[in-house]
DRENTORKOL-3810 file (N, C-alpha, C; in nm, 4 decimals):
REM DRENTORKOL-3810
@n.u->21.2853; n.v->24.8216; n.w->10.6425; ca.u->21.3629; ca.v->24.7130; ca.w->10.5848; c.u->21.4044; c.v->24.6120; c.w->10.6928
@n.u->21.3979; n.v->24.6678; n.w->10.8078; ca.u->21.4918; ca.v->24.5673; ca.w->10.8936; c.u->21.4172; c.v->24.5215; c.w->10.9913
@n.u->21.2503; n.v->24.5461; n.w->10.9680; ca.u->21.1340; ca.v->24.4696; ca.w->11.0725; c.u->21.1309; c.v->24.3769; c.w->10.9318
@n.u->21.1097; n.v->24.4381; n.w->10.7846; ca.u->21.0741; ca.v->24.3234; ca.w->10.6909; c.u->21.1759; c.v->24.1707; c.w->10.7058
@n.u->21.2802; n.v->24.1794; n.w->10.7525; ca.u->21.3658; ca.v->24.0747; ca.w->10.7609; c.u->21.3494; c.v->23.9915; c.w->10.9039
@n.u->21.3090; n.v->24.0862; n.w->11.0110; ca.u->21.3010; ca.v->23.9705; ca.w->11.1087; c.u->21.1772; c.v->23.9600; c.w->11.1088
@n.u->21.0897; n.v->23.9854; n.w->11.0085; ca.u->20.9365; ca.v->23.9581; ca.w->10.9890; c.u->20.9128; c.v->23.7914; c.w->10.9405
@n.u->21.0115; n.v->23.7674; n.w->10.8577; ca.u->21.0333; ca.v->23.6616; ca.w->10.7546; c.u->21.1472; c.v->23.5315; c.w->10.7989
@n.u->21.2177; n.v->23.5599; n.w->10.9243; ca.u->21.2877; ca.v->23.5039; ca.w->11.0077; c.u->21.2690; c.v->23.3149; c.w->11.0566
@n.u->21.1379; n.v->23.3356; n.w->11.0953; ca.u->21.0833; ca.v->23.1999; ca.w->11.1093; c.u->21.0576; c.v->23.1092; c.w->11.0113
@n.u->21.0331; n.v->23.1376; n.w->10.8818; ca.u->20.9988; ca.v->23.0396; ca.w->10.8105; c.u->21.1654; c.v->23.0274; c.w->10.7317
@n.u->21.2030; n.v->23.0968; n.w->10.7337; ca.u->21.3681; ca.v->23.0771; ca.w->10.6974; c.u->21.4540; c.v->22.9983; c.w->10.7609
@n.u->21.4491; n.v->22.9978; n.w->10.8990; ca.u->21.5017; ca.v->22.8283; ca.w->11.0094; c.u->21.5094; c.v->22.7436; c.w->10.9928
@n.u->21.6146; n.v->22.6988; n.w->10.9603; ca.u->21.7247; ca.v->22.5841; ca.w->10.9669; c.u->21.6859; c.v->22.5066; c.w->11.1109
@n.u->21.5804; n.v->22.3929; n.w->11.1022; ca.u->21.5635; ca.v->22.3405; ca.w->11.2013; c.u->21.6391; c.v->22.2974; c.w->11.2657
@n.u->21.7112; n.v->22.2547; n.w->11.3662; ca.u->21.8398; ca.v->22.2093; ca.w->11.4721; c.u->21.9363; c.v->22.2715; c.w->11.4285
@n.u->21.9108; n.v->22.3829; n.w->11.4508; ca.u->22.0292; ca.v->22.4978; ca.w->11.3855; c.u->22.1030; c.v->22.5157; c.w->11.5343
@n.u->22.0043; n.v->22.5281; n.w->11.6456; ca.u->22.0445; ca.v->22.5345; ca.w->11.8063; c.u->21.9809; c.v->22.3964; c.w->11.8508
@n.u->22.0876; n.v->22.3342; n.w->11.9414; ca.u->21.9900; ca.v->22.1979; ca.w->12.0251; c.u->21.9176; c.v->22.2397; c.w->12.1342
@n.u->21.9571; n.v->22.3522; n.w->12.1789; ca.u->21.8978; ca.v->22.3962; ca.w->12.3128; c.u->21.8316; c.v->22.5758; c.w->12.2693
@n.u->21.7101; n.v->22.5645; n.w->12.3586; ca.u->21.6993; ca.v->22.7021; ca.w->12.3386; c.u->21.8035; c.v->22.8193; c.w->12.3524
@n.u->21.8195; n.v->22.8987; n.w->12.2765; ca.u->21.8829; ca.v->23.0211; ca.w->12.2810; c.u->21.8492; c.v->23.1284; c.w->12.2287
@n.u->21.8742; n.v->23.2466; n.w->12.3211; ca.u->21.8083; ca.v->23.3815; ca.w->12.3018; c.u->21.9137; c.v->23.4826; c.w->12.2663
@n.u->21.8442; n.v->23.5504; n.w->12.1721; ca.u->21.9088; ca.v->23.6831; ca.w->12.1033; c.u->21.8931; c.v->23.8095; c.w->12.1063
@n.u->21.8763; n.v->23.9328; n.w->12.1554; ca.u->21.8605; ca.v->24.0445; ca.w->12.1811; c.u->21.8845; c.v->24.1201; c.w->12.0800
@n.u->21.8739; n.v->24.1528; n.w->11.9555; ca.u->21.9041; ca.v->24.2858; ca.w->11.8609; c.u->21.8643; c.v->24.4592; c.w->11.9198
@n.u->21.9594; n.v->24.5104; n.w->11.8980; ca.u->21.9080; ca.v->24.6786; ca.w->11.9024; c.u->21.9919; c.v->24.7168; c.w->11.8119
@n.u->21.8931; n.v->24.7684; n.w->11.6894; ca.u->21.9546; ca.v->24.8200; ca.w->11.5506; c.u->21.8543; c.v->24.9466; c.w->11.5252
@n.u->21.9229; n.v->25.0589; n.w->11.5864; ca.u->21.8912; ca.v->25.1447; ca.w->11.5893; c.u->21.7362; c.v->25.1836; c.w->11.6215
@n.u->21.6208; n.v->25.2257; n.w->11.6221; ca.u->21.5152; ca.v->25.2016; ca.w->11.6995; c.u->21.4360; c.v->25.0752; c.w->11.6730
@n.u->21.4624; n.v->24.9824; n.w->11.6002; ca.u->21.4583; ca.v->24.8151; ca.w->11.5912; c.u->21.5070; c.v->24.7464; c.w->11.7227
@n.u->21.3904; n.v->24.6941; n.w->11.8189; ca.u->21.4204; ca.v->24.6314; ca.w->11.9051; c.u->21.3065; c.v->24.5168; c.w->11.9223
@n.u->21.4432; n.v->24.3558; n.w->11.9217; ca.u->21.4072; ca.v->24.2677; ca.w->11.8658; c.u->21.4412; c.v->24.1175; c.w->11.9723
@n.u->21.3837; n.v->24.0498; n.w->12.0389; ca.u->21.4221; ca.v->23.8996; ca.w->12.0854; c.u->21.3821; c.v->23.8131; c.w->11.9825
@n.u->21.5010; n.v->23.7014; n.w->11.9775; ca.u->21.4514; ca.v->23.6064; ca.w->11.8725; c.u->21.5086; c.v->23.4901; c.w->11.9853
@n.u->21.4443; n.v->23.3822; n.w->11.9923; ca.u->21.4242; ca.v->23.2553; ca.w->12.0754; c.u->21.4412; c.v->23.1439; c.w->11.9724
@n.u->21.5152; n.v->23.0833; n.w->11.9496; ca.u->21.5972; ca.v->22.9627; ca.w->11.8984; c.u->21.5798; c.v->22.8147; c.w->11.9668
@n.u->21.5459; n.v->22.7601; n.w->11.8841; ca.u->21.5582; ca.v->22.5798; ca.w->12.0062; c.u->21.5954; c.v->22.5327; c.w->11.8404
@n.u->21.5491; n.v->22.3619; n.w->11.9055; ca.u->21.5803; ca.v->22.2748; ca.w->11.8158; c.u->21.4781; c.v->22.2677; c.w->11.6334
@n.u->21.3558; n.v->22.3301; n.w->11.6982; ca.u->21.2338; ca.v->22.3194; ca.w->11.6071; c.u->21.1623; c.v->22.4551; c.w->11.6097
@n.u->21.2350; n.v->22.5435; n.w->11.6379; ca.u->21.1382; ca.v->22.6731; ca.w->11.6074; c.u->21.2110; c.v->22.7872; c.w->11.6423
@n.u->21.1512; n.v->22.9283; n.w->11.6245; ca.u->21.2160; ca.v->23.0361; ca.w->11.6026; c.u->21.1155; c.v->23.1424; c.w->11.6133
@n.u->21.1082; n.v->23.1840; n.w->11.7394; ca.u->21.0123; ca.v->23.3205; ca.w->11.7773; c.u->21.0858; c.v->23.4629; c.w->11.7291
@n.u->20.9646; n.v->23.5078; n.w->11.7187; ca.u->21.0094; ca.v->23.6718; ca.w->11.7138; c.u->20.9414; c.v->23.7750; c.w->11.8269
@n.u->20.9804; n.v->23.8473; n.w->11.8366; ca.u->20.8914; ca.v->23.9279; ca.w->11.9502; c.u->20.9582; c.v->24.0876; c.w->11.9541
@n.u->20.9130; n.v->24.1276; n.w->11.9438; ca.u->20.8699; ca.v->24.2978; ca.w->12.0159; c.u->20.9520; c.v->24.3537; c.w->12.1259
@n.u->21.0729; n.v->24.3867; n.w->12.0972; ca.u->21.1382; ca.v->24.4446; ca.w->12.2116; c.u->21.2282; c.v->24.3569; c.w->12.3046
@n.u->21.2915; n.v->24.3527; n.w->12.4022; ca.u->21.3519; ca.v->24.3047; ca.w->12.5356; c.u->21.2497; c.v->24.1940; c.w->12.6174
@n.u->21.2190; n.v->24.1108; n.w->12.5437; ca.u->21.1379; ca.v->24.0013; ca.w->12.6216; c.u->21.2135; c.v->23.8927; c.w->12.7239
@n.u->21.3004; n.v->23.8768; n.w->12.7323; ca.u->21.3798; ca.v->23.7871; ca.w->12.7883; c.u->21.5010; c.v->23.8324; c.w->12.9094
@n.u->21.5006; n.v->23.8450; n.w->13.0321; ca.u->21.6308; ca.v->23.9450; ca.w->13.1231; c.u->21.7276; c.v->23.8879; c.w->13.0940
@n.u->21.8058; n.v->23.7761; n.w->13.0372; ca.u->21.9051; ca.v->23.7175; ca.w->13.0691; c.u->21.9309; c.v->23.6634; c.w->12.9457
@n.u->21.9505; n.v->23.7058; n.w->12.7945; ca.u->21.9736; ca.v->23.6590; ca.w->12.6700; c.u->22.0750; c.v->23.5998; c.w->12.6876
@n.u->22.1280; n.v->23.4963; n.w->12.5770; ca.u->22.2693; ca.v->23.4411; ca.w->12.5323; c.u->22.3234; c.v->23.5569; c.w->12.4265
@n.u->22.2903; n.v->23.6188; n.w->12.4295; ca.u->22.3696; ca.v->23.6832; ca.w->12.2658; c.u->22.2261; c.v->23.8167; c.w->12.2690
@n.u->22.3264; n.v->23.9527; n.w->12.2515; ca.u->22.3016; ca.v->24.0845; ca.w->12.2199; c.u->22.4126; c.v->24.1305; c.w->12.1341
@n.u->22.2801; n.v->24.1979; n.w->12.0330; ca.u->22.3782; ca.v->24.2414; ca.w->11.9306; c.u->22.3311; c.v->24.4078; c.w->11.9116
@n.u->22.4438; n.v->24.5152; n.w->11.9171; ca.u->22.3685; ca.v->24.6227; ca.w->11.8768; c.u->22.4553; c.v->24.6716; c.w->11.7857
@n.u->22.3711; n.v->24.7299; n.w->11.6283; ca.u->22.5075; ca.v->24.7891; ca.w->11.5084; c.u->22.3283; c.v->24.8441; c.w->11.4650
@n.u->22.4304; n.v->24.9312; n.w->11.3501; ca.u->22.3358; ca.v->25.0163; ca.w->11.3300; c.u->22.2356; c.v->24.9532; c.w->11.1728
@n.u->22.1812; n.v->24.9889; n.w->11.1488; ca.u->22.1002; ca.v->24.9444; ca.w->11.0025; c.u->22.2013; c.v->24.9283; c.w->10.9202
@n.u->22.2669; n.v->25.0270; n.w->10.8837; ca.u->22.3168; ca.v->24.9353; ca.w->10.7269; c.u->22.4242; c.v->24.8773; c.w->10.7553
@n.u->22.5129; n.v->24.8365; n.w->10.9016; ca.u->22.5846; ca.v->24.7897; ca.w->10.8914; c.u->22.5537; c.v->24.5775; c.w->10.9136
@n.u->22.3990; n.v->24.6111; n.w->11.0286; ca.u->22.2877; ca.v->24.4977; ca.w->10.9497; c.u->22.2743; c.v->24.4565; c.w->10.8257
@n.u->22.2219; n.v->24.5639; n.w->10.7833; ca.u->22.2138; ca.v->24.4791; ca.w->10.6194; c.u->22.3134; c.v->24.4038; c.w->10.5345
@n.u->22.4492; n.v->24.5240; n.w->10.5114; ca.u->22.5460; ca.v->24.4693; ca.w->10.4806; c.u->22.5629; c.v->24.2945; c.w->10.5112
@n.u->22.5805; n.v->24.2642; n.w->10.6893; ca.u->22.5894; ca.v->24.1735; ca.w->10.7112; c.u->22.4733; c.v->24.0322; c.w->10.6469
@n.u->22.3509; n.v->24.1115; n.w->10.6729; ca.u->22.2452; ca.v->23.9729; ca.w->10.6443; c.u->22.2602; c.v->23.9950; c.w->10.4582
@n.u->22.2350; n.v->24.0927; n.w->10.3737; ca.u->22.2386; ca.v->24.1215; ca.w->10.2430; c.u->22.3406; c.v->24.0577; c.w->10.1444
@n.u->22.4523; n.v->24.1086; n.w->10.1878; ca.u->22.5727; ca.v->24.1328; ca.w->10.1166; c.u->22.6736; c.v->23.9671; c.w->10.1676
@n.u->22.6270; n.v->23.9543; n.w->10.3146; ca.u->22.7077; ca.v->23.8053; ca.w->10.3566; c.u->22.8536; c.v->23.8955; c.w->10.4101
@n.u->22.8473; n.v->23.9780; n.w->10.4782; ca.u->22.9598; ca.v->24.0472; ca.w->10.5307; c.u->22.9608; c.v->23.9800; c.w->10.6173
@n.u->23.1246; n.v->23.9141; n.w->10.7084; ca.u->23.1038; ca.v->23.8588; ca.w->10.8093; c.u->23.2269; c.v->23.9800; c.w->10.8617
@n.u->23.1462; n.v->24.0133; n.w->10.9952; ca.u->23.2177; ca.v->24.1277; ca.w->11.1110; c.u->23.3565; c.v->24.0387; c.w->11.1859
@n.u->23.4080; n.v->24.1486; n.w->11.1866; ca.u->23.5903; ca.v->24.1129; ca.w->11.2248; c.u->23.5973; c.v->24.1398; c.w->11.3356
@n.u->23.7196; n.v->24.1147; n.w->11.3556; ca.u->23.8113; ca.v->24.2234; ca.w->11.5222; c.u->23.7755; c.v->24.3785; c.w->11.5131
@n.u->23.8214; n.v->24.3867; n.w->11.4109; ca.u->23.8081; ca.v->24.5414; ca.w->11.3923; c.u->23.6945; c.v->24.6491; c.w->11.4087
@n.u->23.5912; n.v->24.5441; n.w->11.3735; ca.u->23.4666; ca.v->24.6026; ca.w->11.3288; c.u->23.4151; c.v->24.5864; c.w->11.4810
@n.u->23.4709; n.v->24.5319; n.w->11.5524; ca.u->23.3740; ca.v->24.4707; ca.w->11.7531; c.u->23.4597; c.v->24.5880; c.w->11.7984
@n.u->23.6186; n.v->24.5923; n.w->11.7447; ca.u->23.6743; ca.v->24.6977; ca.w->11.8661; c.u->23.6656; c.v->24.8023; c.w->11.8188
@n.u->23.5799; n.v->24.8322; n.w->11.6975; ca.u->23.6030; ca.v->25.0273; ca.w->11.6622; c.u->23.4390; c.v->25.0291; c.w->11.7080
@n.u->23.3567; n.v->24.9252; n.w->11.7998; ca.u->23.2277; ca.v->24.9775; ca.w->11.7999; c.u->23.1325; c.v->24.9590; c.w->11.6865
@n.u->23.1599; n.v->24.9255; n.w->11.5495; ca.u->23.0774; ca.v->24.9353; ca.w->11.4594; c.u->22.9703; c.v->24.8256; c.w->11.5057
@n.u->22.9721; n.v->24.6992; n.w->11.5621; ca.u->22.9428; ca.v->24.6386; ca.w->11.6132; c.u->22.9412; c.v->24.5996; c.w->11.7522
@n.u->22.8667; n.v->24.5455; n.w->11.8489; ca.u->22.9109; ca.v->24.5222; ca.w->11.9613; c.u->22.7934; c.v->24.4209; c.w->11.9707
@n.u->22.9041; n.v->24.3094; n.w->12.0339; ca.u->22.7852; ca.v->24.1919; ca.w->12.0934; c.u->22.8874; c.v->24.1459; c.w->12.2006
@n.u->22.7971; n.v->24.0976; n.w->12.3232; ca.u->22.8687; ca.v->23.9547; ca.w->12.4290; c.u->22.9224; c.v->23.8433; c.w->12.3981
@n.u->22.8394; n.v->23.7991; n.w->12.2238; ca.u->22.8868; ca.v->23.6689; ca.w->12.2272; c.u->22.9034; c.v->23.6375; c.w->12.1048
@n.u->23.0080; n.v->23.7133; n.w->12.0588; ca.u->23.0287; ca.v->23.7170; ca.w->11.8640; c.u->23.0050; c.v->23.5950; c.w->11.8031
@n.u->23.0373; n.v->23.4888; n.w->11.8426; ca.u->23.0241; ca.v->23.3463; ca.w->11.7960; c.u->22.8859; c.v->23.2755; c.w->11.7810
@n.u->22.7982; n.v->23.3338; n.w->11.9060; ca.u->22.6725; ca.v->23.2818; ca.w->11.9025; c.u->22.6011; c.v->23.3948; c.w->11.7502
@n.u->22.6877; n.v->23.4795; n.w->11.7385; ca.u->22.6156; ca.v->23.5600; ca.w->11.5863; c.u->22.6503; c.v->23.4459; c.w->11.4798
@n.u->22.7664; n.v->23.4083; n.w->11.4640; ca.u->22.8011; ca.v->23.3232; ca.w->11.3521; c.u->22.7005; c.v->23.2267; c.w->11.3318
@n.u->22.6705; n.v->23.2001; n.w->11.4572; ca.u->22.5877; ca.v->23.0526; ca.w->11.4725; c.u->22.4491; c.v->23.1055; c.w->11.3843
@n.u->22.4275; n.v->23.1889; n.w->11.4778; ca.u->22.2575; ca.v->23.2571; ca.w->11.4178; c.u->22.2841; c.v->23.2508; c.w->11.2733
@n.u->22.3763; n.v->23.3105; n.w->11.1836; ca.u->22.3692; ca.v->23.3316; ca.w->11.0456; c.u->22.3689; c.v->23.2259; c.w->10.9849
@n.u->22.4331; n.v->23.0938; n.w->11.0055; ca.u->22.4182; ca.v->23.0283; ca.w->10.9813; c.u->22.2896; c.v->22.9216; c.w->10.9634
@n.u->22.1959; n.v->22.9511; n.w->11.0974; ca.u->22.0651; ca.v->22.8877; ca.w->11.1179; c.u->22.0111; c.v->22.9313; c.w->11.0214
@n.u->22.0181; n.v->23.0304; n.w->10.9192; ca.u->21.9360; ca.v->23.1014; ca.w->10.8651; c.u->21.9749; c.v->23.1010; c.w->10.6960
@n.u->22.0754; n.v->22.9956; n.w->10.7169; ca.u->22.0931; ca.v->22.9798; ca.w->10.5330; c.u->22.2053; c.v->23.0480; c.w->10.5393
@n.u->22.3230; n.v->23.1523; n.w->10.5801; ca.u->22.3813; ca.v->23.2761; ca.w->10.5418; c.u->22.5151; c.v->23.2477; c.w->10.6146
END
């Protein structure tokens, strides 16, 4: 379920969703994912392609889904009990947004 969604990722982009490239790191449970953001496009790739991302996100599958599915948006609560953990919670908002959500 959760390669089918960042399978389908690119044609879903909100063009100038980012003005500048920006990189994303997912690890959702053995789902490991870079997604590359600019003004006009939206890569996907296979694993840890990038040493130095803007934004890593690691939560587990259904607490993914919830979020992309359901439109759950993650709290305080949910970063400091661990259910979630990212560097740069805001650059997530941003992403969901590029993406319709």
């Amino acid at each position: 379920m959760i390669n089918d969604i960042f399978a389908t990722l690119s044609p879903l982009y909100i063009k100038g969703g980012f003005s500048r490239k920006t990189s994303f790191y997912f690890s959702i449970e053995d789902v490991k994912k870079t997604i590359i953001l600019d003004a006009e496009t939206c890569s996907v790739s296979n694993g840890k392609t990038e040493e130095n991302v803007d934004c890593v996100c690691k939560t587990s599958e259904q607490f993914f889904l919830k979020i992309w599915n359901e439109g759950y948006t993650p709290g305080l609560r949910d970063f400091m009990s661990g259910t979630i953990k990212s560097n740069a919670p805001l650059l997530l908002k941003e992403f969901m947004k590029s993406f319709g959500k």
